[in-house]
C-alpha positions as CSV (number, residue, x, y, z in Angstrom):
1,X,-77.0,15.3,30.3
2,X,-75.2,18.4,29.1
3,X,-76.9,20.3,26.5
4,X,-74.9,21.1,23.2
5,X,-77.1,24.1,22.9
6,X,-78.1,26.6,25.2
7,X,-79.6,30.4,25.5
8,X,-79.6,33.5,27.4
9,X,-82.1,34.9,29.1
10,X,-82.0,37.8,26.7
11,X,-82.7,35.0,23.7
12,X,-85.2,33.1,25.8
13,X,-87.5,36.3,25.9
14,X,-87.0,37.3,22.6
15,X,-88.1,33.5,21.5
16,X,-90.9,34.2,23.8
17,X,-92.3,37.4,21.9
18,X,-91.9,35.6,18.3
19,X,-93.9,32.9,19.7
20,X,-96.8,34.6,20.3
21,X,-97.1,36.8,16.9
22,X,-95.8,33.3,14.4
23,X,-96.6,30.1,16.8
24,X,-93.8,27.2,16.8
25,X,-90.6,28.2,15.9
26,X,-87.8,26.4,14.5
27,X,-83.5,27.4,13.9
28,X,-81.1,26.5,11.5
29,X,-78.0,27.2,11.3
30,X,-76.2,26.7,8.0
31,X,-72.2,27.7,8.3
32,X,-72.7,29.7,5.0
33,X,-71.6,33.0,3.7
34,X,-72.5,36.2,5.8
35,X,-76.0,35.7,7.9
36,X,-75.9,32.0,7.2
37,X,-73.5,31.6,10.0
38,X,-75.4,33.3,12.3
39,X,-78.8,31.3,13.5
40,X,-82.2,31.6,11.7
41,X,-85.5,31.7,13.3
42,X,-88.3,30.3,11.0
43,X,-92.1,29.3,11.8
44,X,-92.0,25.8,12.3
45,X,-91.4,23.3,9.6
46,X,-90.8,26.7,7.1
47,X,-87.4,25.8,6.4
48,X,-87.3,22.4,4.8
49,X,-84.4,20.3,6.8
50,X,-82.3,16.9,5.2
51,X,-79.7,15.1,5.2
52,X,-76.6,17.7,5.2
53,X,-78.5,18.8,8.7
54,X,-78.0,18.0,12.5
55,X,-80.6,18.4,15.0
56,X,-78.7,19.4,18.2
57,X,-81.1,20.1,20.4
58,X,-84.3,22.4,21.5
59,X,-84.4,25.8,22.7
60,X,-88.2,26.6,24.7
61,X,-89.7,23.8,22.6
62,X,-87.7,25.1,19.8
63,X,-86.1,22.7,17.8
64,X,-82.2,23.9,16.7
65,X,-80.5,22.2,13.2
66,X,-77.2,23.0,12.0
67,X,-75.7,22.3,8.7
68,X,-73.7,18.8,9.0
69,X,-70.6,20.4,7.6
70,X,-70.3,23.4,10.0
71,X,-71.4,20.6,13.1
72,X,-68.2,19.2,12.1
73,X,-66.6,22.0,13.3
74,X,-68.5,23.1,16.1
75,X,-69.1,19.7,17.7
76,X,-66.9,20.1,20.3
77,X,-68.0,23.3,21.7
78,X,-71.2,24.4,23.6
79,X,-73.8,27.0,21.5
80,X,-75.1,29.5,23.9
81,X,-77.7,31.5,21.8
82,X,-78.0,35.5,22.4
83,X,-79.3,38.4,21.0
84,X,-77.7,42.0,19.9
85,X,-79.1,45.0,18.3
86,X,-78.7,45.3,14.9
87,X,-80.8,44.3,11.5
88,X,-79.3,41.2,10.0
89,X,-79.8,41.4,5.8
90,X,-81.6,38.0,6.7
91,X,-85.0,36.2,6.6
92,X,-84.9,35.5,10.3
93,X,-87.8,36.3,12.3
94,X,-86.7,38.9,14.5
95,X,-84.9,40.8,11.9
96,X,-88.0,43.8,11.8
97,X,-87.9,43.8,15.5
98,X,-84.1,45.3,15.3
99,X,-82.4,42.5,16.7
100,X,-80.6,39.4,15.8
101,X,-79.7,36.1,17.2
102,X,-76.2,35.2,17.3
103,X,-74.0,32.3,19.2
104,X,-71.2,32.2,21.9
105,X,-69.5,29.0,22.5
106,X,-67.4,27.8,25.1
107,X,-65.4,24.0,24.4
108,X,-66.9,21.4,26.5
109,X,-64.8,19.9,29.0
110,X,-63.9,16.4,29.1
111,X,-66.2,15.3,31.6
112,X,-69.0,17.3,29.3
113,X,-68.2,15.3,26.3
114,X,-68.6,12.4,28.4
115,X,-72.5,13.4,29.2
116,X,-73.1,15.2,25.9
117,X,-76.7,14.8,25.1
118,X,-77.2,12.7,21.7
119,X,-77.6,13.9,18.6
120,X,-81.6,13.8,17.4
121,X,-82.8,12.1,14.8
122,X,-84.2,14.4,11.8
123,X,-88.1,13.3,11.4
124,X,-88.9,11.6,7.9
């Protein structure tokens, strides 16, 4: 199966050092103004999750959400989750360390969308 969402090594580390100083972790990623289009990282189950979300997929046990409306039109690319320098003017996680997460994508092929993992169910 192809995963829609993917990260760097770069992100993979960095998910690795918030782990150990705020446990499980979860994203979301709501297509709004300014930093809401970038990804947020939240403790686990911190960011309450609904309806107008998609669960796309899980990062290092990390489970990633986007906003239904901005799924709409992203859901024909691949995420690949990264990390730059820079303070975001968000409430992400790794915002004190200096850093932000932010997304590449590339379009899937047509043999990808073919073998696209499923979308997850949201948990009640």
């Amino acid at each position: 199966m192809v995963p829609r969402i993917t990260a760097t090594e770069k992100a993979l580390n960095l998910i690795g050092q918030l782990k150990k100083i705020h446990g499980p972790l979860m994203f979301h990623q709501s297509g709004g103004c300014c930093d809401g289009s970038q990804p947020m990282c939240f403790a686990a189950g911190e960011f309450k999750v609904g309806n107008s979300d998609v669960w796309i997929g899980t990062i290092s046990d990390c489970k990633f959400y986007m906003g239904a409306d901005q799924f709409e039109y992203w859901k024909h690319t691949q995420l690949i989750m990264d990390v730059t320098p820079g303070r975001g003017s968000s409430f992400s996680l790794e915002i004190p360390l200096g850093v932000r997460f932010f997304i590449h994508s590339k379009m899937f092929t047509k043999e990808e969308l073919e073998e696209l993992e499923p979308l997850r169910k949201i948990p009640d």
